[in-house]
C-alpha positions as CSV (number, residue, x, y, z in Angstrom):
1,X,-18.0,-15.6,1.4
2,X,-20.4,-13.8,3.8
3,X,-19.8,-9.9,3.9
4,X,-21.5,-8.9,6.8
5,X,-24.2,-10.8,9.3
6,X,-26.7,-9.9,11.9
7,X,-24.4,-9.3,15.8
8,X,-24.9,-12.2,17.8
9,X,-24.9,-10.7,21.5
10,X,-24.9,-6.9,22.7
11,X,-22.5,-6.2,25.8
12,X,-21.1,-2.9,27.0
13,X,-17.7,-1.8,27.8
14,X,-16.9,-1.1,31.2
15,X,-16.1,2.4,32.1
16,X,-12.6,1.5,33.7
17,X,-11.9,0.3,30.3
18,X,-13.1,2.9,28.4
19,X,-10.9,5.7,30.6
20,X,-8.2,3.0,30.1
21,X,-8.1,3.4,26.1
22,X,-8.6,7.1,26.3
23,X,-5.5,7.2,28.4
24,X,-3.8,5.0,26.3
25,X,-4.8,6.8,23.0
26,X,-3.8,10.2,24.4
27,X,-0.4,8.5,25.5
28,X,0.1,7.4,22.2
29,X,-1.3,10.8,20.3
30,X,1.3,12.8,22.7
31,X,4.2,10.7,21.6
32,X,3.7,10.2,18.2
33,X,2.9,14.3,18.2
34,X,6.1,14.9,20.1
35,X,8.3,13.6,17.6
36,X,9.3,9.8,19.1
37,X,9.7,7.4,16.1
38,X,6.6,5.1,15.9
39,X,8.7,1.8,16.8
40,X,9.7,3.5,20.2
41,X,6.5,5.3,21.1
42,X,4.7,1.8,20.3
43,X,7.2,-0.3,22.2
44,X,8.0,2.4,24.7
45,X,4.1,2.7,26.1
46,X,3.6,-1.1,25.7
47,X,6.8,-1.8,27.8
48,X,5.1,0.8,30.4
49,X,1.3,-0.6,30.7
50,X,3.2,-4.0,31.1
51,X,5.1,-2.6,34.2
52,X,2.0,-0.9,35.3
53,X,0.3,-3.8,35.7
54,X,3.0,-6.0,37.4
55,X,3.1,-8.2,34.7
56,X,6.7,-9.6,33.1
57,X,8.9,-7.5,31.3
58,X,10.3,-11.0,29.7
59,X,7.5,-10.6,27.4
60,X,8.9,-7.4,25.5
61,X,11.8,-9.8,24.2
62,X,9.3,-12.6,23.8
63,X,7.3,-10.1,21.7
64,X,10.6,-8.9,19.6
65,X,11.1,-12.6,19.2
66,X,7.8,-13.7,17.6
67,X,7.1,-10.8,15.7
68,X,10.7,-11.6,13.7
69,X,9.9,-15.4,13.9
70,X,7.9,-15.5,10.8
71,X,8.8,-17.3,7.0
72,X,6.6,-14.9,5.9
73,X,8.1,-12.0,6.6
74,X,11.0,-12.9,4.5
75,X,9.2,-11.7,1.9
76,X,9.5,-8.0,3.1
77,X,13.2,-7.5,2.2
78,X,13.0,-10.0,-0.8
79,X,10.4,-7.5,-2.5
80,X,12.2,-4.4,-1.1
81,X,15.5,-5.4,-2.5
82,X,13.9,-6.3,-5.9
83,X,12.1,-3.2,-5.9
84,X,15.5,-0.8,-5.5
85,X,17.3,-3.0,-7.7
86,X,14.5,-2.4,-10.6
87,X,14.3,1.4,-9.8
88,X,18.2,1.6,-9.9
89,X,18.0,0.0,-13.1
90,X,15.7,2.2,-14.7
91,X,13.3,-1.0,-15.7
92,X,10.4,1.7,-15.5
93,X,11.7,3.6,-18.3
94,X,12.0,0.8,-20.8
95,X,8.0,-0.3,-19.1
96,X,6.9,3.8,-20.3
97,X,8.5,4.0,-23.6
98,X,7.0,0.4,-24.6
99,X,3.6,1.7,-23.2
100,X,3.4,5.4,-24.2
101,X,4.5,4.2,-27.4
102,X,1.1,1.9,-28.3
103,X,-1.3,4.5,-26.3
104,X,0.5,8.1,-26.2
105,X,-1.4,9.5,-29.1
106,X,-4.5,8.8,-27.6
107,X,-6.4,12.0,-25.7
108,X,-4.6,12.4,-23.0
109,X,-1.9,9.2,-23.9
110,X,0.8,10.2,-21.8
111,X,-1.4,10.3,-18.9
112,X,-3.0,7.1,-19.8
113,X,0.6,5.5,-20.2
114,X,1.7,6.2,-17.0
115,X,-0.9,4.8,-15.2
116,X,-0.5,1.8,-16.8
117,X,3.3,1.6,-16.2
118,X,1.8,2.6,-12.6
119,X,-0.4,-0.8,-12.5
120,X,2.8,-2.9,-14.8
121,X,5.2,-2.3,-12.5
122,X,2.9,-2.7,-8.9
123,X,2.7,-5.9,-9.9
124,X,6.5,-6.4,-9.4
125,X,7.5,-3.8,-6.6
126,X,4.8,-4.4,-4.0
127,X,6.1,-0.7,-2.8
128,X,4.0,2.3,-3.2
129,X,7.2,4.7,-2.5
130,X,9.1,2.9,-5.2
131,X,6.5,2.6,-8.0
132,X,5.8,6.7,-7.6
133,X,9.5,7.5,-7.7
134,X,10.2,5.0,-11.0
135,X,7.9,6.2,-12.9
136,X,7.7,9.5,-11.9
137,X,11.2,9.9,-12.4
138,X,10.4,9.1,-16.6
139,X,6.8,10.4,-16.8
140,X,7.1,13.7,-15.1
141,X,9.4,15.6,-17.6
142,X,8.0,14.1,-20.1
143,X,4.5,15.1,-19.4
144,X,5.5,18.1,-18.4
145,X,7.4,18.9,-22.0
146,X,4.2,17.8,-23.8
147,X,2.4,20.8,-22.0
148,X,0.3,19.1,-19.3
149,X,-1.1,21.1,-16.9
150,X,1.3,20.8,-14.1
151,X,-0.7,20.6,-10.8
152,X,-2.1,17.4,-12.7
153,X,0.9,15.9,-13.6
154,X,2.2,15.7,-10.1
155,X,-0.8,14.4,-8.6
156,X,-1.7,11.7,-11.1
157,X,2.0,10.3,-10.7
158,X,2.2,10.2,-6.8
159,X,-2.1,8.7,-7.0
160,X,-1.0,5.9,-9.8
161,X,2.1,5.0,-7.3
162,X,-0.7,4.3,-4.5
163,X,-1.4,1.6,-6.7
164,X,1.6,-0.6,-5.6
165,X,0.6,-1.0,-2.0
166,X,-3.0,-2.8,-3.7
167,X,-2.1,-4.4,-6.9
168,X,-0.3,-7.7,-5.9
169,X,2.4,-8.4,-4.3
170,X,1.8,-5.7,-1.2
171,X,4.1,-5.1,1.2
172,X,1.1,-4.0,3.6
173,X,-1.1,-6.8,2.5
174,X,1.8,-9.4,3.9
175,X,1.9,-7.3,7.1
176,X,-2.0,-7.4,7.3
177,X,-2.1,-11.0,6.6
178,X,0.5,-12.0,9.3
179,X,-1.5,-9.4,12.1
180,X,-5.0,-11.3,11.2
181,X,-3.5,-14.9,10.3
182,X,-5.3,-15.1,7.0
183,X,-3.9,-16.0,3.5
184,X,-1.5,-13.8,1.8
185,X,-2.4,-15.5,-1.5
186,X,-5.6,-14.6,-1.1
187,X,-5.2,-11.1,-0.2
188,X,-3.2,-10.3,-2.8
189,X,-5.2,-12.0,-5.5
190,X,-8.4,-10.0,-4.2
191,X,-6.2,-6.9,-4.7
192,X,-6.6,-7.8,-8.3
193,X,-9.8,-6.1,-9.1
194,X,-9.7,-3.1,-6.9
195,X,-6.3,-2.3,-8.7
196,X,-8.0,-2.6,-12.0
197,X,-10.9,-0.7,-10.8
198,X,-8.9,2.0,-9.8
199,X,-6.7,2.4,-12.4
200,X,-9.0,2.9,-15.0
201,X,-10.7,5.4,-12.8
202,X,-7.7,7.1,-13.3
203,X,-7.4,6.8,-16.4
204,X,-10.9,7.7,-17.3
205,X,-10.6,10.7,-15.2
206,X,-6.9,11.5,-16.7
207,X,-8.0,11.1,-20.4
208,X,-11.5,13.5,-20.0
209,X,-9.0,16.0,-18.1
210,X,-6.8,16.1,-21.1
211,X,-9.6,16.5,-23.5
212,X,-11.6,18.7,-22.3
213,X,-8.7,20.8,-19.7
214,X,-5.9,22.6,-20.3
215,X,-4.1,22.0,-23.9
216,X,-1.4,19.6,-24.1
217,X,0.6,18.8,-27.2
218,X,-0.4,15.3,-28.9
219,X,2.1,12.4,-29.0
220,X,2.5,11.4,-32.9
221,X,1.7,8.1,-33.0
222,X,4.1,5.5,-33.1
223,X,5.7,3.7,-36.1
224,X,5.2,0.0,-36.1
225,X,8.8,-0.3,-35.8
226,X,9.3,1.8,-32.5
227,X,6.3,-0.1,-30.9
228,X,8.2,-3.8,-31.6
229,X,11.3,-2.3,-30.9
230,X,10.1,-0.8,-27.1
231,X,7.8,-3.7,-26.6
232,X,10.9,-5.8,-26.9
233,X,13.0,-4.1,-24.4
234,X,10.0,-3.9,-21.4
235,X,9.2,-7.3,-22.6
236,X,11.5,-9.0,-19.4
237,X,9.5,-6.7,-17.6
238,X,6.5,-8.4,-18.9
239,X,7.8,-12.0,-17.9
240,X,8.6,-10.8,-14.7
241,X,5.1,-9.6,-13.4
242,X,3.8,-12.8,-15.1
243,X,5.9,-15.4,-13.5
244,X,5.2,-13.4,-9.8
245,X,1.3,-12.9,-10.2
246,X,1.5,-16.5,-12.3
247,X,3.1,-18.5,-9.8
248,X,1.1,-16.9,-6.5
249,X,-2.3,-17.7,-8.7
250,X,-1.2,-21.4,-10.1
251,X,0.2,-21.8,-6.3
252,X,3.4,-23.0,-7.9
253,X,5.2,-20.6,-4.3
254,X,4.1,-18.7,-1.7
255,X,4.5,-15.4,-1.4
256,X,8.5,-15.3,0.3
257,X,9.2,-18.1,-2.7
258,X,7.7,-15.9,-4.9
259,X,9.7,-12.8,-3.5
260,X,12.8,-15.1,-4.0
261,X,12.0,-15.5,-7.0
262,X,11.4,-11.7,-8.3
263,X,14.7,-10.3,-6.6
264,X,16.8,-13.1,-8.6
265,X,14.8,-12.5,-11.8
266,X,15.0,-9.0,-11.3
267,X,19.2,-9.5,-11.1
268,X,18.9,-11.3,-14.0
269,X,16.8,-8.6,-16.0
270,X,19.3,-5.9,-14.6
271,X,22.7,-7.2,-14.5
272,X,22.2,-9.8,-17.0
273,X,20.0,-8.9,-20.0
274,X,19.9,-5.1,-19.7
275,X,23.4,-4.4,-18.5
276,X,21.8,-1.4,-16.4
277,X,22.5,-1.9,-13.2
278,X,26.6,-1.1,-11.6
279,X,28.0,-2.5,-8.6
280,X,27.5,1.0,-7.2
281,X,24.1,0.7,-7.7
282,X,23.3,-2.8,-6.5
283,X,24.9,-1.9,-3.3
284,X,22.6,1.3,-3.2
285,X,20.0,-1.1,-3.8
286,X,21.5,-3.3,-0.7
287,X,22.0,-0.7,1.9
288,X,18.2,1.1,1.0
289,X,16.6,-1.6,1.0
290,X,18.2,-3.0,4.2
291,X,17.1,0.4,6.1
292,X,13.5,0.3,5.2
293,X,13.6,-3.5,6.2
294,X,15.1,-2.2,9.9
295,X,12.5,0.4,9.9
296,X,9.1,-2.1,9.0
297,X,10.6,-4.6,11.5
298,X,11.1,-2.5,14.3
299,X,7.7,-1.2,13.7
300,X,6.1,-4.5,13.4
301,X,8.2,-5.4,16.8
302,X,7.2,-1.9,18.6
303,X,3.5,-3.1,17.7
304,X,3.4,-6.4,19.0
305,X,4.5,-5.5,22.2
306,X,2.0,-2.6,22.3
307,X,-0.7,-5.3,20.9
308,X,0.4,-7.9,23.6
309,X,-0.3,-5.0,26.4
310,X,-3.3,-3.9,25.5
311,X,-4.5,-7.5,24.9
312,X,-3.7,-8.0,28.4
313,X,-5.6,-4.5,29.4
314,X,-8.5,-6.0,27.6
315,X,-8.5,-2.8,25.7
316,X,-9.9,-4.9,21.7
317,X,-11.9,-7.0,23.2
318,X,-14.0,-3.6,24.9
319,X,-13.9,-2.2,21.7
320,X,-14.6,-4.6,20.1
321,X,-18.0,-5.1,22.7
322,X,-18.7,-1.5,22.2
323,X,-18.6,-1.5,18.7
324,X,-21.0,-4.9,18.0
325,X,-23.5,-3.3,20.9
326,X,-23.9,0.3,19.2
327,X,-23.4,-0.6,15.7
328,X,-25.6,-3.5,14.0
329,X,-24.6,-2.8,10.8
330,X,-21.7,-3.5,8.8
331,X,-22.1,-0.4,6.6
332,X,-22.2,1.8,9.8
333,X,-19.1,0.4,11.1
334,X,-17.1,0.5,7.8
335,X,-18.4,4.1,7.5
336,X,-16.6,4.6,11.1
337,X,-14.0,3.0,10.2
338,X,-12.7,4.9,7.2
339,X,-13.5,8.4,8.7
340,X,-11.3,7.3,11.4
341,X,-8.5,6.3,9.2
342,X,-9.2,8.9,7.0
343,X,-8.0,11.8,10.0
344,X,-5.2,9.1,10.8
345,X,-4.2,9.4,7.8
346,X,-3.3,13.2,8.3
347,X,-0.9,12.4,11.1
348,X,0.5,8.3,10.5
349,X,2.0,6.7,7.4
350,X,0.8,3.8,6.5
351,X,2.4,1.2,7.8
352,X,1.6,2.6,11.4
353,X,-1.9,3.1,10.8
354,X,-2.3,-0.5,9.7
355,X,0.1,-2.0,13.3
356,X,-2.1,-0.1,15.7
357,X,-5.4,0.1,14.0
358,X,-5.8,-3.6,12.9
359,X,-5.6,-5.6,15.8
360,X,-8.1,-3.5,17.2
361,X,-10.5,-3.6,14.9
362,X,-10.1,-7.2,13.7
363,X,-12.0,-9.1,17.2
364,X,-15.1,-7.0,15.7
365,X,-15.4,-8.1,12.6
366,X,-16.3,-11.6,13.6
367,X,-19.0,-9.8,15.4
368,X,-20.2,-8.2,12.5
369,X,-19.9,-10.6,10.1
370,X,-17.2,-9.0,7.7
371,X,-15.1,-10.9,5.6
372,X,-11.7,-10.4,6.7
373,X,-9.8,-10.7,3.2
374,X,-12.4,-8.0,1.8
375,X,-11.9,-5.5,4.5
376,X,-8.2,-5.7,4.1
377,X,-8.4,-4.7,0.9
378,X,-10.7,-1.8,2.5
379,X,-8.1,-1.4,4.9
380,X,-5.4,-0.9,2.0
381,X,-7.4,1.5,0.5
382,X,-7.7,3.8,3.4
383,X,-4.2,3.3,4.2
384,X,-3.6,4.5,0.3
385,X,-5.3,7.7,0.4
386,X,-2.5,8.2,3.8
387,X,0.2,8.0,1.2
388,X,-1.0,11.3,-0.8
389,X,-3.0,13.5,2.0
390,X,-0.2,16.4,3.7
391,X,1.3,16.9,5.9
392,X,2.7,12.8,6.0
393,X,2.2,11.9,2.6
394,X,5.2,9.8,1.6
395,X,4.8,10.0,-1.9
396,X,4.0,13.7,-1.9
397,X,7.3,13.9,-1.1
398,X,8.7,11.3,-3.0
399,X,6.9,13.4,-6.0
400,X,8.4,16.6,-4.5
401,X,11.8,15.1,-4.9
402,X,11.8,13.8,-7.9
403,X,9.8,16.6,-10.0
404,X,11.9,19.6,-8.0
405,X,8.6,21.4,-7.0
406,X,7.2,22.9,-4.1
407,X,4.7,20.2,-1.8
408,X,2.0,22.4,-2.2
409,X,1.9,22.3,-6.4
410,X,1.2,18.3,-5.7
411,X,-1.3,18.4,-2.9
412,X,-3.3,20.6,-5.0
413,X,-3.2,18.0,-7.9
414,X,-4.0,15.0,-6.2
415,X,-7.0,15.8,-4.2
416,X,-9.1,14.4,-7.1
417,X,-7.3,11.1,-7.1
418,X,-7.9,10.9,-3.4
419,X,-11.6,11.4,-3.8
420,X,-11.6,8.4,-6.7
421,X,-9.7,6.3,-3.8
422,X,-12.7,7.2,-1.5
423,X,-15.6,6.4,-4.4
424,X,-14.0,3.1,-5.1
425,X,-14.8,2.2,-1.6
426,X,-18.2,2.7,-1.9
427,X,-18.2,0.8,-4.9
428,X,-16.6,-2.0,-3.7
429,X,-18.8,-2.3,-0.4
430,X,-21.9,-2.1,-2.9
431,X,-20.0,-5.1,-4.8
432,X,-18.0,-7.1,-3.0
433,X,-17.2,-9.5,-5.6
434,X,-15.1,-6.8,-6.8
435,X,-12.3,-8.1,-4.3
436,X,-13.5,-11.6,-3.5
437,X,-14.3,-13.1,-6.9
438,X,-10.9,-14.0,-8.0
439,X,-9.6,-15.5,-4.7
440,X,-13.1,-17.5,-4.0
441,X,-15.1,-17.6,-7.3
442,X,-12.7,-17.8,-10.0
């Protein structure tokens, strides 16, 4: 797969069209900035340029319409609700112990461990916000107790939950691959190696921390015994992950099959095997699971009206002209690109960054050649370093919750996670086939 190619024709936007998006942007920028939820302030102005321009209102139910209308998208609540119902049922407890117990007396184990569980369980949540608060919930006091520095704690956890919005299945990466109309298989099978990547650039990082930081207190290490008897209980866990990632790979489902699949495996693992999860608790699971669903959708729906408008404005396509006549070069534009979502990220979560930014950018990439799987995978990346920078960080807060601590004790201890998020960019530009050679070459 081609990563980037010479720009066939150079054009220039007018200047109507540029004041245009500047008004538009501003529009946006004031709304979002004046509190308005990100569903209304996207639907809200699109509704408006329609009017503005005499054209139908019928198309803002239209829009609501198609952007529901989708098998895929089925997958959203399916992963959600499996997600909840694994966090309520303290799955990533059993997924620590069994881990910590085989690597915990290494330099640094307990930090090693709960990246891993990080990684373990991404590959069955496909939710950033869940994975942080699972296994933070486990690996924070225990970390913590074992005399790591603090600040570090905090921010490895709320980095290594990042991990679920790349490791496969991704929420985002199903949204991304509905926007562009490219194969959520294939997304999330390029996520693969980035994940990897990343995670043992934590771990790396967390281990030469440990050694040559602050003290900790060493983990004994574990009795033959107490590793068969954890690896035992997270071994469902195990089967879980496998039969998801399996299935997608093999192409035994797609994706919302495969989402099907995990929720009722995920009952089974809770309810049946482990006996964790109450009736309170599944319909915790139920009524949490069916807010955030309400809250993607109406997003997703806010956005394809505002998409739909500024289609009609012409406002992508312009940018998209600009772009391929100033920029020849696919490095340049990536650079761009990630600066811009980069100061984004300061102001949207993720989610919105990916509904407004993506269907702008994706008309140029055609232009420049890019591979569209590989620069959502870029995209996802960006969008993760969003999750941990103040002040809208969801899973600073999510790590603020759960460890009891003030926000600014985690912002200072994730920076350096946020900086590894920002090198493994540049390392996967410089190799590609860090993200495209399972999907095309395996």
């Amino acid at each position: 797969m081609a990563l980037y190619g010479s720009v066939g024709r150079h054009s220039r936007a007018s200047g109507n069209g540029a004041v245009t998006a500047l008004f538009i942007l501003v529009a946006l920028l004031v709304l979002l900035l004046g509190g308005v939820p990100i569903a209304f302030a996207l639907g809200g102005l699109g509704l408006t340029l329609l009017l503005l321009a005499d054209l139908s209102p019928l198309m803002v139910p239209q829009g609501l319409y198609s952007s529901m209308d989708s098998f895929v998208l089925v997958a959203v609540p399916l992963f959600l609700l499996m997600s909840n119902i694994l966090l309520k049922g303290g799955v990533g407890r059993d997924l620590f112990n069994a881990v910590q117990s085989w690597v915990g007396h290494w330099p640094g184990g307990l930090a090693v461990a709960t990246i891993i569980s990080c990684g373990i369980f991404s590959a069955i949540s496909g939710s950033s916000v869940t994975t942080a608060a699972t296994i933070g919930t486990v690996a924070i006091p225990e970390m913590s107790r074992r005399g790591y520095d603090r600040r570090f704690v905090l921010g490895l956890v709320a980095a290594g939950g990042t991990l679920g919005i790349l490791i496969p299945p991704s929420i985002p990466m199903i949204i991304y691959g509905v926007v562009v109309e490219e194969s959520i298989v294939d997304l999330f099978l390029a996520g693969i190696g980035p994940g990897a990547l990343l995670a043992l650039m934590f771990i790396l990082f967390s281990i030469a921390f440990s050694y040559f930081g602050k003290g900790f207190k060493p983990v004994p290490r574990a009795s033959t015994a107490e590793r068969l008897r954890t690896s035992i209980r997270a071994l469902p866990t195990l089967v879980l992950a496998t039969c998801i990632l399996g299935g997608l790979y093999l192409g035994v489902f797609t994706p919302t099959e495969a989402a099907g699949v995990g929720f009722a495996l995920a009952l089974l693992l809770t309810v049946g095997l482990l006996r964790s999860l109450s009736w309170v608790q599944l319909k915790e699971a139920v009524i949490e699971s069916m807010q955030t669903t309400v809250t993607i959708f109406l997003i997703l729906a806010g956005a394809k009206i505002f998409g739909k408008a500024i289609t009609l404005y012409r406002i992508p396509q312009d940018i998209s002209l600009a772009i391929t006549s100033n920029i020849s070069e696919a490095g340049m534009f990536v650079l761009i690109v990630c600066l811009v979502l980069l100061v984004m990220g300061f102001f949207l979560e993720a989610l919105s960054m990916l509904l407004i930014m993506v269907p702008v950018l994706h008309p140029s990439l055609v232009g420049m050649g890019i591979d569209p799987i590989w620069f959502g995978i870029m995209f996802v990346i960006m969008i993760e370093c969003a999750l941990v920078t103040p002040p809208v960080g969801l899973n600073l807060f999510v790590i603020q919750a759960v460890a009891k601590t003030p926000i600014e004790d985690v912002i200072a201890g994730v920076w350096p996670f946020t900086l590894m998020m920002l090198g493994s960019i540049a390392i996967i530009y410089v190799l590609p086939d860090v993200a495209l050679y399972i999907p095309f070459k395996l």
